[in-house]
C-alpha positions as a Markdown table, in Angstrom:
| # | Residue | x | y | z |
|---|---|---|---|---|
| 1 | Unk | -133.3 | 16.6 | 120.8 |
| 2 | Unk | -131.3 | 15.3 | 118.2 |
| 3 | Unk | -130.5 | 18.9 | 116.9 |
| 4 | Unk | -129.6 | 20.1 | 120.3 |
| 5 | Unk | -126.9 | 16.6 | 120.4 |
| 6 | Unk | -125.4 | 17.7 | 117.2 |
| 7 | Unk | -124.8 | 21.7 | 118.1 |
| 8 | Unk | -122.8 | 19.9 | 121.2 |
| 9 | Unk | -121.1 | 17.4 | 118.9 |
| 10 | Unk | -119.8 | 20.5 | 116.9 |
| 11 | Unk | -118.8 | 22.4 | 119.8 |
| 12 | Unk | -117.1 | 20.0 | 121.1 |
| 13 | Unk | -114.9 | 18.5 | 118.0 |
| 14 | Unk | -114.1 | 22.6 | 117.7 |
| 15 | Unk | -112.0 | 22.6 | 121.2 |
| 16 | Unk | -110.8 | 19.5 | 120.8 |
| 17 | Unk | -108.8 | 20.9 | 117.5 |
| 18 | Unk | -108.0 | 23.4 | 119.0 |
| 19 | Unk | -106.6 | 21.6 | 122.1 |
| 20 | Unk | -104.8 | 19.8 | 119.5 |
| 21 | Unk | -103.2 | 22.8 | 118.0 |
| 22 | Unk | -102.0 | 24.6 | 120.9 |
| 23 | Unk | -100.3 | 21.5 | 122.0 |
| 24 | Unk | -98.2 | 21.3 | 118.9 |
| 25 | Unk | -94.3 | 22.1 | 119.0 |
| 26 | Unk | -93.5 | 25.5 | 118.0 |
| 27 | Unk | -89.1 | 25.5 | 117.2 |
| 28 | Unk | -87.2 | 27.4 | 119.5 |
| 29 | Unk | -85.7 | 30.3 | 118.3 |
| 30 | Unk | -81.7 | 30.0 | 117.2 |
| 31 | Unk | -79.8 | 31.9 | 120.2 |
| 32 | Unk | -76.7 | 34.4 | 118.9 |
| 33 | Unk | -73.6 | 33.0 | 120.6 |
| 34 | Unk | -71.9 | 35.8 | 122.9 |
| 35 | Unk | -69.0 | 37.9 | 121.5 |
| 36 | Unk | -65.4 | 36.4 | 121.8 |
| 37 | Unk | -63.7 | 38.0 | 124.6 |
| 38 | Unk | -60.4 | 40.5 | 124.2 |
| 39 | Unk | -57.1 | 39.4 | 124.3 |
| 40 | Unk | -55.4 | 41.3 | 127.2 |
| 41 | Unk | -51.6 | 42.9 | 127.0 |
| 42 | Unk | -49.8 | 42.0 | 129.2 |
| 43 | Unk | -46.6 | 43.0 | 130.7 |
| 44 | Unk | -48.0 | 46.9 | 130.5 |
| 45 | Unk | -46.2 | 49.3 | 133.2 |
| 46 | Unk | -46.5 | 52.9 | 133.8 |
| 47 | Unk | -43.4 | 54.8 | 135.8 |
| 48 | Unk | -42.4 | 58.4 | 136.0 |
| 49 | Unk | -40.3 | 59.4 | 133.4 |
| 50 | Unk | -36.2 | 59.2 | 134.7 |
| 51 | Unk | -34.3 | 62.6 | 134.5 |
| 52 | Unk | -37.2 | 65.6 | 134.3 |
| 53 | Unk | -38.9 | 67.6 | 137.0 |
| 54 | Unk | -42.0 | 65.2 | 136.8 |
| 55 | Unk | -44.1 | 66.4 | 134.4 |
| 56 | Unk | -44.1 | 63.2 | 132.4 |
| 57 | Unk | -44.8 | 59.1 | 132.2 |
| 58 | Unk | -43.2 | 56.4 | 130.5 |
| 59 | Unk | -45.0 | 53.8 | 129.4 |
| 60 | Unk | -43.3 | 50.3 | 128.4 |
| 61 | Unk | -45.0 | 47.2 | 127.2 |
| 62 | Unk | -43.5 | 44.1 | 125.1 |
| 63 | Unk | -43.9 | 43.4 | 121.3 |
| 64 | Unk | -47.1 | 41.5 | 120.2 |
| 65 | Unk | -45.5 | 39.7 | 117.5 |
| 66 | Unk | -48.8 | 38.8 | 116.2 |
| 67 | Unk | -49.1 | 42.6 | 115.0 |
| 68 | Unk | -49.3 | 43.6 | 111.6 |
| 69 | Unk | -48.9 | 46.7 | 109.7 |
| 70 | Unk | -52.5 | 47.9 | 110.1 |
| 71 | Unk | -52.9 | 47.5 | 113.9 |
| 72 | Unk | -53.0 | 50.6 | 115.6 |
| 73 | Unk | -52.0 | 51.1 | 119.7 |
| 74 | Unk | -54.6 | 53.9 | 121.2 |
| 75 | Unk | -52.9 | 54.9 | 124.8 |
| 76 | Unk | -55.6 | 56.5 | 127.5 |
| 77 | Unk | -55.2 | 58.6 | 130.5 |
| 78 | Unk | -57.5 | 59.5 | 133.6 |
| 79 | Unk | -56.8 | 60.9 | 136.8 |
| 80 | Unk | -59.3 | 60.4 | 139.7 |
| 81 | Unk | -60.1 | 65.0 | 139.5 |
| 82 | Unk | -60.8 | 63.9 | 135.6 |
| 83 | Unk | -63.3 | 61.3 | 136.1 |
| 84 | Unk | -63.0 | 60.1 | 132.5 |
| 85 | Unk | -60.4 | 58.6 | 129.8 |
| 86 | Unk | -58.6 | 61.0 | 127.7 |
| 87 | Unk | -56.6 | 59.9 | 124.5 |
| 88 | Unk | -53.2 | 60.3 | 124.9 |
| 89 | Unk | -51.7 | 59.1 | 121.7 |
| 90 | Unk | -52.5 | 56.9 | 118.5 |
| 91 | Unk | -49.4 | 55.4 | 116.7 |
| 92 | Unk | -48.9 | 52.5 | 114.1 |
| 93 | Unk | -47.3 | 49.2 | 116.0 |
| 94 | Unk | -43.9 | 49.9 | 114.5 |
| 95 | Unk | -43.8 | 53.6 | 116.3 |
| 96 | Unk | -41.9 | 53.9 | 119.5 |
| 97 | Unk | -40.0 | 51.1 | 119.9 |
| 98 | Unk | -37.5 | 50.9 | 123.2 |
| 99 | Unk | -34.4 | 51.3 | 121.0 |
| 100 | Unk | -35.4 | 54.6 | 119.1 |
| 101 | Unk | -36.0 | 56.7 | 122.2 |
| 102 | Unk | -34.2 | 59.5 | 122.2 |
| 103 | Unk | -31.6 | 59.2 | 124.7 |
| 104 | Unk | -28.2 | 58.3 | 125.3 |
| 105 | Unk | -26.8 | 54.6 | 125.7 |
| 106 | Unk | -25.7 | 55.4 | 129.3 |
| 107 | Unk | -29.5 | 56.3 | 130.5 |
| 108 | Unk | -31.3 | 54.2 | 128.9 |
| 109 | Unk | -31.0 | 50.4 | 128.1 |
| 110 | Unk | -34.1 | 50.0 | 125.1 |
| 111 | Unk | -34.7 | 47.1 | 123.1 |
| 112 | Unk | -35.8 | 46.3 | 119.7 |
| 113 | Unk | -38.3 | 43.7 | 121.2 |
| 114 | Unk | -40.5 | 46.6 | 123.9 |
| 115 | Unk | -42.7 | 49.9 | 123.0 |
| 116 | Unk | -41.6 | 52.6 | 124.9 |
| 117 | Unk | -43.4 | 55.8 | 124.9 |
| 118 | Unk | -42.9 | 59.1 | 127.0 |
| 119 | Unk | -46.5 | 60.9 | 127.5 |
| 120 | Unk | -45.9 | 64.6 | 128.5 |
| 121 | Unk | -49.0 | 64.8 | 131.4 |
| 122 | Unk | -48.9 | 68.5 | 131.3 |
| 123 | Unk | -50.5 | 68.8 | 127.7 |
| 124 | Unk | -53.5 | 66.9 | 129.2 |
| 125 | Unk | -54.0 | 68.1 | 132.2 |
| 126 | Unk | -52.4 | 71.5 | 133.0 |
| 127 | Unk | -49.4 | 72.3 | 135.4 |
| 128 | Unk | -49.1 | 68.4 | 137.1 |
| 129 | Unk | -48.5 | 69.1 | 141.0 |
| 130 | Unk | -46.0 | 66.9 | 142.9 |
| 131 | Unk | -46.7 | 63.2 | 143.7 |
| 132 | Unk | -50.0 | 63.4 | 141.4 |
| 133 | Unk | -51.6 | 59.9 | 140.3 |
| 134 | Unk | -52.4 | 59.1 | 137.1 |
| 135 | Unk | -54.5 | 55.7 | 135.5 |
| 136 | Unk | -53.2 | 54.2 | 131.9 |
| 137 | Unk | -54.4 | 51.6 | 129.7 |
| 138 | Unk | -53.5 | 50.4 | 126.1 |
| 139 | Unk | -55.7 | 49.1 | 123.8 |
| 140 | Unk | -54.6 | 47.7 | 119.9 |
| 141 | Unk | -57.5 | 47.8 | 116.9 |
| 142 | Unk | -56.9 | 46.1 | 113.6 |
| 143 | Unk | -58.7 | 48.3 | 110.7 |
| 144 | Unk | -61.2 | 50.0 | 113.5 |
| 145 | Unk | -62.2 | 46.5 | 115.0 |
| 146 | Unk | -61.2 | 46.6 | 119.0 |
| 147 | Unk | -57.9 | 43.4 | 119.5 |
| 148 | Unk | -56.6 | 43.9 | 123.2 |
| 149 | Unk | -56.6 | 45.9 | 125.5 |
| 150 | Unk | -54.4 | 46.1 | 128.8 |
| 151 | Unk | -55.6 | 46.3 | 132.3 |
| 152 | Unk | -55.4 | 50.1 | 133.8 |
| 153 | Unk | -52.3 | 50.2 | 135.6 |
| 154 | Unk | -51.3 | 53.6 | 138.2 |
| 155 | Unk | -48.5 | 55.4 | 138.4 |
| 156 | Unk | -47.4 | 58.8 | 140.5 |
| 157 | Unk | -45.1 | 61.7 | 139.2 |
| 158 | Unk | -42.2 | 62.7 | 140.9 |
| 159 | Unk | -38.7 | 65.3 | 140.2 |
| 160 | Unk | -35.6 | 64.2 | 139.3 |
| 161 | Unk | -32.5 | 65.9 | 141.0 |
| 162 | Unk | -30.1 | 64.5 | 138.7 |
| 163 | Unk | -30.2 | 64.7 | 135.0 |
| 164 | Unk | -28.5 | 61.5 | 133.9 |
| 165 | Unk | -28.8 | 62.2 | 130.3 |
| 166 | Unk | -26.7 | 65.2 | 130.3 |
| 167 | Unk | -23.7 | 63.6 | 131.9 |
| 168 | Unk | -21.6 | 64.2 | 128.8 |
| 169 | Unk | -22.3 | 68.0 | 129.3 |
| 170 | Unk | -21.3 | 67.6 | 132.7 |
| 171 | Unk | -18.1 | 66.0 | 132.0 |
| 172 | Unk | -17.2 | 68.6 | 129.2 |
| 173 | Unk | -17.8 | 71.5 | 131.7 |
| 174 | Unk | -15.9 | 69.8 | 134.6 |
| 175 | Unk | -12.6 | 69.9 | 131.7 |
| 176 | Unk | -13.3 | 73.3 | 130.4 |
| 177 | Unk | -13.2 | 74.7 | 134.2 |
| 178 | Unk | -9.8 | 72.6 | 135.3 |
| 179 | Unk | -8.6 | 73.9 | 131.8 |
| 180 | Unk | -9.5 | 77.5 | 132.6 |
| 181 | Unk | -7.8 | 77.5 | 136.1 |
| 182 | Unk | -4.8 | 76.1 | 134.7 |
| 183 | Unk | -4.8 | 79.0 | 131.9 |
| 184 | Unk | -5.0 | 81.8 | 134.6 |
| 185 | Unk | -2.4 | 80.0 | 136.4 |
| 186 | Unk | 0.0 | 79.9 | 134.0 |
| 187 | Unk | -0.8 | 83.7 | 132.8 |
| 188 | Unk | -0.1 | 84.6 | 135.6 |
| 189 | Unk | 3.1 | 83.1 | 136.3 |
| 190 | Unk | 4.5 | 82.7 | 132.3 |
| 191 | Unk | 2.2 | 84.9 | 130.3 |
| 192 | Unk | 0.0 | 83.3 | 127.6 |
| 193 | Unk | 1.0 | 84.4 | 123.8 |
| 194 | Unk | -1.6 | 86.0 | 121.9 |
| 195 | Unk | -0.9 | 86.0 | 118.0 |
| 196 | Unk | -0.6 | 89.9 | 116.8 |
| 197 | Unk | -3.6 | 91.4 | 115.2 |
| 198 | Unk | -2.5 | 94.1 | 112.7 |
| 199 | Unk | -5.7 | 96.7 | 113.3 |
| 200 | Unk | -5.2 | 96.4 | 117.4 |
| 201 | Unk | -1.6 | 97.3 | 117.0 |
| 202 | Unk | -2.5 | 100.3 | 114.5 |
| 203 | Unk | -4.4 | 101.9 | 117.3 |
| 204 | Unk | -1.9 | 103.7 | 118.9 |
| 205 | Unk | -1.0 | 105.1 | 115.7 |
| 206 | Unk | -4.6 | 106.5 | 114.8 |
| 207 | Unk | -4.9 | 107.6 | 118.1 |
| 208 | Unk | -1.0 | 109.5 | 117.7 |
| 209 | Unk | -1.8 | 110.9 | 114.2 |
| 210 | Unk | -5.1 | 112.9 | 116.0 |
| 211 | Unk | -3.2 | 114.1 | 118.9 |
| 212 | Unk | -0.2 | 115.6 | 115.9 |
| 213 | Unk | -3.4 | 117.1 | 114.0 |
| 214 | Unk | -5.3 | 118.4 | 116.8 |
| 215 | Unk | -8.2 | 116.8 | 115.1 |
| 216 | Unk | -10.7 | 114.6 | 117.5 |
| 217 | Unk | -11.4 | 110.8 | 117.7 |
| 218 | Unk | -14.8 | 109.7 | 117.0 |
| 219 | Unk | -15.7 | 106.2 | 118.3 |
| 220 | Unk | -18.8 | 104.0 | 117.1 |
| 221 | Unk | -20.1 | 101.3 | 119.5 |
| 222 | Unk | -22.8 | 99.7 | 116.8 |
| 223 | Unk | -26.5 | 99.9 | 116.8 |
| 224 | Unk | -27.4 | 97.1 | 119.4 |
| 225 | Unk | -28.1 | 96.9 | 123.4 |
| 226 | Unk | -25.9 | 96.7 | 125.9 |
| 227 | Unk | -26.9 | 92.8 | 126.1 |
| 228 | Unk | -25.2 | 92.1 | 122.6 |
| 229 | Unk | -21.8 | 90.2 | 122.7 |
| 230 | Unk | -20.3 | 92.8 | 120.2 |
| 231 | Unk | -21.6 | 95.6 | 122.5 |
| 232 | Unk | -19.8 | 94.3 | 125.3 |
| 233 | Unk | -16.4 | 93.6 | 123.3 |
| 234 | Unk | -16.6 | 97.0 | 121.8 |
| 235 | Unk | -17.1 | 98.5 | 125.3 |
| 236 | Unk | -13.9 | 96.6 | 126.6 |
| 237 | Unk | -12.4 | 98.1 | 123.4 |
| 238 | Unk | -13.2 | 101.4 | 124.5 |
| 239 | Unk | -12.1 | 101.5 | 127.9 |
| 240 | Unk | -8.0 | 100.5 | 126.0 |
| 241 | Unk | -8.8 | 103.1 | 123.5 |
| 242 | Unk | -10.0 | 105.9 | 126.2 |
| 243 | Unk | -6.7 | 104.8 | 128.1 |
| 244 | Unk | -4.6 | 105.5 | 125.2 |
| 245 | Unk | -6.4 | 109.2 | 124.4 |
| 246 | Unk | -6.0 | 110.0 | 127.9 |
| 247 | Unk | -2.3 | 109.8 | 127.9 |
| 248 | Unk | -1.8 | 111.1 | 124.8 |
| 249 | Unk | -3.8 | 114.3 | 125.9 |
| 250 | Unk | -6.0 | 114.0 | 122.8 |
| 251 | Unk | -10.0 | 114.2 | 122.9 |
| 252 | Unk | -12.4 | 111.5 | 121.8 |
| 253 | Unk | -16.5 | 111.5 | 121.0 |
| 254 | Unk | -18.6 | 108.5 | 121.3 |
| 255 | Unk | -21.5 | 109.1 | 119.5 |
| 256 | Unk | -24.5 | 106.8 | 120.7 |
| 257 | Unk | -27.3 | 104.6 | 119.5 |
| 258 | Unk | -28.9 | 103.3 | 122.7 |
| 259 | Unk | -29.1 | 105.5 | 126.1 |
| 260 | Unk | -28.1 | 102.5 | 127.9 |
| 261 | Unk | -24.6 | 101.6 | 126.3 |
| 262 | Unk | -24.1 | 105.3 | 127.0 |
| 263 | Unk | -24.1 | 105.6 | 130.3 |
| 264 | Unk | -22.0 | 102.4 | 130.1 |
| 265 | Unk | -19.4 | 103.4 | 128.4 |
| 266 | Unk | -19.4 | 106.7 | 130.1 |
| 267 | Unk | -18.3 | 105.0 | 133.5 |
| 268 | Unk | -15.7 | 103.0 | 131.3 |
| 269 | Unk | -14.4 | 106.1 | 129.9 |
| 270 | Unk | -14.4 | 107.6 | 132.9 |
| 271 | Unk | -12.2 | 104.7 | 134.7 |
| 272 | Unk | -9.9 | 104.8 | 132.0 |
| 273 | Unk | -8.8 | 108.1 | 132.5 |
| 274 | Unk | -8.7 | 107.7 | 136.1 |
| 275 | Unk | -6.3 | 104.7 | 135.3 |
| 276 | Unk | -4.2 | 106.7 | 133.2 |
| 277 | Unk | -3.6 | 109.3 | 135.8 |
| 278 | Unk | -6.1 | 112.0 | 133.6 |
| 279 | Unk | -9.3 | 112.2 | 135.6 |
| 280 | Unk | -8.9 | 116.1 | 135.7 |
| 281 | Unk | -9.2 | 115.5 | 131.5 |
| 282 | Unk | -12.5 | 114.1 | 131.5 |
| 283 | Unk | -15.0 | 115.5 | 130.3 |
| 284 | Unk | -19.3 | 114.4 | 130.6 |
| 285 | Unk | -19.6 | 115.5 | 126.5 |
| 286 | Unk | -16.8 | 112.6 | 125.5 |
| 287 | Unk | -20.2 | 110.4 | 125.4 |
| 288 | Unk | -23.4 | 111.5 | 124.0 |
| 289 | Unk | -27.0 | 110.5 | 122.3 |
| 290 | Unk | -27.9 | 111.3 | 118.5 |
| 291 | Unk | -30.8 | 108.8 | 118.3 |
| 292 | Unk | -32.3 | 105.4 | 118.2 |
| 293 | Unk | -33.5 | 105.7 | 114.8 |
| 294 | Unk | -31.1 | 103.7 | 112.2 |
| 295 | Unk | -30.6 | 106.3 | 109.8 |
| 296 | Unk | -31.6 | 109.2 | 111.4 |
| 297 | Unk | -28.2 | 108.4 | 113.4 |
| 298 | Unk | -26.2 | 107.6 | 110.6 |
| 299 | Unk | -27.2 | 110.9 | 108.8 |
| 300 | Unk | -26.4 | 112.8 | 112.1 |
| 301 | Unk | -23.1 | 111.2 | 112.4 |
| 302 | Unk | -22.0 | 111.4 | 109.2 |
| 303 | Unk | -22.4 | 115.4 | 109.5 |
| 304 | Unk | -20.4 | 115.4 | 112.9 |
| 305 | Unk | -18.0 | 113.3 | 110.7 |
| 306 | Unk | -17.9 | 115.9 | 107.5 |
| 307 | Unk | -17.7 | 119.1 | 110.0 |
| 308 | Unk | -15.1 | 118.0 | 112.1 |
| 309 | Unk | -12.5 | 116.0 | 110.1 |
| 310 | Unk | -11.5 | 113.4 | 112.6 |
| 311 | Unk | -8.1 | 112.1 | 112.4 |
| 312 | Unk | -9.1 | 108.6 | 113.3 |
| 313 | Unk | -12.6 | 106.8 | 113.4 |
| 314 | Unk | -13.1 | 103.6 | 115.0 |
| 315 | Unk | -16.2 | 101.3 | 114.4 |
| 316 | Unk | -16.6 | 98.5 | 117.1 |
| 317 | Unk | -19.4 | 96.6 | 117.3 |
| 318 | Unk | -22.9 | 95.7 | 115.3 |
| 319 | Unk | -23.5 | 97.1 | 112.3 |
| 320 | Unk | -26.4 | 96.8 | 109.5 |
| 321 | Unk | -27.0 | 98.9 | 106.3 |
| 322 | Unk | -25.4 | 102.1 | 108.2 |
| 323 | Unk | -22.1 | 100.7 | 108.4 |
| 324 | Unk | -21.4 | 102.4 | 104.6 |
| 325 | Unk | -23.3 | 105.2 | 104.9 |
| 326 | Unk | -20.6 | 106.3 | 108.0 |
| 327 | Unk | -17.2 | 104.4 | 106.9 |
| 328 | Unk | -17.8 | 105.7 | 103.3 |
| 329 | Unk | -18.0 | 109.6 | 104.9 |
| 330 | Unk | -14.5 | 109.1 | 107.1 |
| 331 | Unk | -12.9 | 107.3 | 104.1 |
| 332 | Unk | -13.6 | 110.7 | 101.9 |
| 333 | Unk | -12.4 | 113.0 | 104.7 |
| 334 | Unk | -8.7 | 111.0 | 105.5 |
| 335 | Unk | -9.4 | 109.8 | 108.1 |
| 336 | Unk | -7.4 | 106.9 | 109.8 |
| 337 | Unk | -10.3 | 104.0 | 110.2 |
| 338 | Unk | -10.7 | 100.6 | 112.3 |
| 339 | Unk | -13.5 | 98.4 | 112.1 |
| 340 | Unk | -14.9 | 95.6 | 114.1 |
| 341 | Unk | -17.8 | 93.7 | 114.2 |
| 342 | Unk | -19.3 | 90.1 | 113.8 |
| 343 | Unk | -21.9 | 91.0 | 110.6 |
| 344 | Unk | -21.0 | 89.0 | 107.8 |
| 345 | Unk | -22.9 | 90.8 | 106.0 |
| 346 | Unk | -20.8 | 94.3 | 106.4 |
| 347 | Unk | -17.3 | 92.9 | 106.6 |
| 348 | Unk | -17.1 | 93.8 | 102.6 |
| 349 | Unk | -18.3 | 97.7 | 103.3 |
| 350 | Unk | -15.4 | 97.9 | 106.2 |
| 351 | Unk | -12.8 | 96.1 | 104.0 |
| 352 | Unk | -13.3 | 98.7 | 101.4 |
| 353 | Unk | -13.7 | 101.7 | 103.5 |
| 354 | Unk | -11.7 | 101.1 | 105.9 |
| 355 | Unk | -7.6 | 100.8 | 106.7 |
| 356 | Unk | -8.0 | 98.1 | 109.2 |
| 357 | Unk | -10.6 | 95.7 | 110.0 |
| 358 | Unk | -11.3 | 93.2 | 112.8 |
| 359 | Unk | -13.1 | 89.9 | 111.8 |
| 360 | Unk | -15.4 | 87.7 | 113.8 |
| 361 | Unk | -13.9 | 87.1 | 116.8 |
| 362 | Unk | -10.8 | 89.4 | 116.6 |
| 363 | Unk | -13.6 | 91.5 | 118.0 |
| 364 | Unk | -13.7 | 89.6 | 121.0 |
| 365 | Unk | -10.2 | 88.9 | 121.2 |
| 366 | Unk | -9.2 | 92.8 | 121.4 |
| 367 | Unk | -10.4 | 93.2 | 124.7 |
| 368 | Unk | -7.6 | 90.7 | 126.1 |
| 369 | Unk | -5.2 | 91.6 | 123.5 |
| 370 | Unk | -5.1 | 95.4 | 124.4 |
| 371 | Unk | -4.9 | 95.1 | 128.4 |
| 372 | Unk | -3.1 | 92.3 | 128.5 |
| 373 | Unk | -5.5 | 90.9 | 131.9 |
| 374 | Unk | -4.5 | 87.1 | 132.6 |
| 375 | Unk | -8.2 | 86.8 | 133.7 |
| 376 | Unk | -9.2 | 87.8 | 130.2 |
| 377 | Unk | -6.4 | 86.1 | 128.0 |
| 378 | Unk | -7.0 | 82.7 | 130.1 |
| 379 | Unk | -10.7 | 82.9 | 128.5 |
| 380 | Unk | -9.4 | 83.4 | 125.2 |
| 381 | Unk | -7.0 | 80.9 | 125.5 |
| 382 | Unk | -10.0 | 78.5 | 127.0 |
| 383 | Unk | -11.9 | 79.1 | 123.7 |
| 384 | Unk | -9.1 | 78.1 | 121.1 |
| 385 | Unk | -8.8 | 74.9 | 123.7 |
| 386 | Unk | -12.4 | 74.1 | 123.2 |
| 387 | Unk | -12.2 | 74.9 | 119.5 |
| 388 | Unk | -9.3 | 72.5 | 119.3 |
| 389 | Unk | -11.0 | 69.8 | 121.2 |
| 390 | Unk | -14.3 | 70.5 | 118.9 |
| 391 | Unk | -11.9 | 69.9 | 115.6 |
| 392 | Unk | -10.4 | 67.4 | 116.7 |
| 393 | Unk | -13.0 | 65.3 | 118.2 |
| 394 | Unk | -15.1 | 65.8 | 114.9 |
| 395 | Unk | -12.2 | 65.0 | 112.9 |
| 396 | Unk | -11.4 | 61.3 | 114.5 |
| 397 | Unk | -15.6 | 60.8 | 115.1 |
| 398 | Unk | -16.0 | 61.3 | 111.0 |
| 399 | Unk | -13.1 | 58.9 | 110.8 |
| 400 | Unk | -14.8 | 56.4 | 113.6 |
| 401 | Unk | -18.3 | 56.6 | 112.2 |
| 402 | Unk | -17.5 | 55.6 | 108.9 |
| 403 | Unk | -15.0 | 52.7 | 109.7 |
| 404 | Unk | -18.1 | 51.5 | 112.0 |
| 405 | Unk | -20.7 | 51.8 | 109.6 |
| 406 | Unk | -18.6 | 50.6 | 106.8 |
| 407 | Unk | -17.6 | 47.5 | 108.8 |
| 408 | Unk | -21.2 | 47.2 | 110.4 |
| 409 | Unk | -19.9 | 48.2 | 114.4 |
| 410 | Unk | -23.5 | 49.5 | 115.1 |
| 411 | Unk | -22.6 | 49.3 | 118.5 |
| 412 | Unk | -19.6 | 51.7 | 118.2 |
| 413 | Unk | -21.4 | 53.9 | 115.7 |
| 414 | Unk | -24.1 | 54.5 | 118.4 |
| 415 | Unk | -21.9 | 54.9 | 121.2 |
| 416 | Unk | -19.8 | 57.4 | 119.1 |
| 417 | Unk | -23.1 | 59.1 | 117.7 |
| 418 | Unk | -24.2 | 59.6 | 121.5 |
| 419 | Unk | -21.4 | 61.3 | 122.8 |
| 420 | Unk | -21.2 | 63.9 | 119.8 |
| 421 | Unk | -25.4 | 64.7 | 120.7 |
| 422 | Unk | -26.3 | 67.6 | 122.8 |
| 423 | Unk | -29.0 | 66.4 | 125.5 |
């Protein structure tokens, strides 16, 4: 009996420590406290860019001035087809400030104290449709750690009509048309002097030695299509020069380089003697092909040129490393030669080869020169105008700029610097 009391003793002085230990206070755990939230951007706004055919936003949001050299502005971009954000552009916070985009003071009022940046849409997302939405937000990082970050904000695409930006350009084209206008007016009624160009007026002497020799004209229209500017100003050359052979009764070949500015010139050799009363002295052969390989022409035409003996050779348009290969041939032969062309590069060649040689543009001044059109003098005289204008206005702009940035007018300077910038 007295062994069974003290097994319940022990049993019992066990659950009571036990009781005793599981009541004890255990400390509570320490709890993390919850991140800080982000600061927000405000002021962010989204807007179709002004003067494009909608294929682009603009994005403008103030200054944080709390920025520092090593925060970083990430923009994002989402339509609703997209379903996701895509990064638009990454830049330091001194990049794209209002004041440094790139367009003139009279379309666009920027400040020192905004971002402005232009996102072009279709380098995202393809060819943007008309009246498309898109979704932007913002968000600025300090050495990879997440600072702010701006609410999504919407904006649609839309064409502009008028191109604001190029009003300059507008207003120079409006002047150079009154300008024109006036020249053909007073061609017409006055005349407009044209200073004399020594190889022009030696043409009708080449083309009068020939006719005393019975020897043939040869005529060289350059090595380029019909869609060169030399091309064209040799072919108006022509048409004069075809006039001239026409009344004097004398006979011309036109060797050609590209089929094309054959059959060209063979209507405008054709109207030519038609306008000098000849048409019965035409003849198909005047024009003809050799070839469109470079030297493979030259070669061929310097053989016509050492056969024959022309009295007069006249090279009038584009020409490369041929040019003395061929006025080297008609120099050695005595023949009477004019050249013209626009290639630096061959102007020495033709000076030493040749008797007479056309410069630059005295290549596209012989066109008006020879005929004598008021249509086509008015244009020449348009061109010395805007030359003129160009001279001066650089002239009195160097002057301008430097007074303003030697006196610290940034105002003027960038006013000045605007109007002298092609948009």
């Amino acid at each position: 009996m007295i062994k069974n009391k003290a097994i319940c003793t022990l049993v019992l002085s066990i659950f009571t420590a036990g009781a005793v230990f599981a009541a004890k206070p255990v400390p509570a755990a320490k709890k993390t406290p919850p991140p800080a939230s982000v600061a927000a951007i405000s002021g962010f706004t989204a807007a179709d860019m002004p003067y494009d055919v909608g294929g682009a936003a603009l994005l403008r949001w103030p200054v944080n001035p709390a920025d520092t050299p090593d925060t970083v502005y990430t923009v994002y971009t989402s339509t609703l087809a997209s379903g996701g954000w895509v990064k638009a552009d990454e830049f330091a916070a001194s990049a794209n400030i209002g004041k440094d985009v790139d367009m003139p003071f009279w379309a666009w009022d920027g400040s020192a104290g905004e971002h402005a940046l232009k996102v072009e849409l279709n380098s995202f997302f393809g060819e943007v449709p008309p009246e498309a939405s898109y979704h932007f937000r913002i968000s600025s990082s300090e050495k990879g750690k997440l600072a702010a970050e701006s609410l999504p904000v919407e904006m649609t695409t839309k064409g502009n009509w008028f191109r604001l930006d190029r009003l300059n350009n507008l207003v120079l084209l409006v002047v150079i048309i009154i300008v024109f206008f006036w020249a053909v007016s007073h061609a017409k009624r006055k005349g407009l002097f044209i200073r004399r160009i020594a190889g022009l007026d030696a043409i009708e002497e080449a083309i009068g030695r020939a006719t005393e020799m019975g020897k043939p004209i040869f005529y060289l229209t350059g090595t380029q299509p019909m869609s060169t500017i030399s091309t064209i100003a040799s072919t108006l050359i022509l048409g004069e020069v075809a006039k001239k052979v026409a009344q004097y009764d004398s006979y011309i070949k036109i060797p050609h380089y590209d089929p094309i500015v054959m059959t060209v010139c063979k209507e405008v050799v054709k109207q030519s003697y038609m306008e000098a009363g000849r048409p019965d002295s035409y003849r198909e052969d005047h024009n003809f092909f050799v070839s469109q390989d470079q030297f493979s022409y030259a070669a061929s035409v310097d053989g016509m040129l050492e056969r024959e003996k022309p009295a007069a050779v006249f090279f009038m348009g584009y020409f490369s490393a041929e040019a003395l290969l061929l006025a080297e041939v008609g120099a050695t032969n005595g023949a009477i030669q004019i050249a013209g062309t626009d290639a630096e590069g061959q102007l020495p060649f033709f000076f030493t080869a040749c008797d007479y040689t056309l410069i630059g543009e005295e290549l596209y001044a012989a066109g008006a020169y020879l005929s004598g059109e008021p249509m086509l003098k008015s244009a020449l005289k348009v061109q010395d105008f805007g030359k003129l204008v160009v001279m001066l206005s650089v002239f009195f702009g160097i002057i301008a700029v430097a007074i303003g940035a030697k006196m610290h007018w940034d105002s003027l300077v960038h006013v000045i610097l605007n109007m002298f910038k092609a948009y």
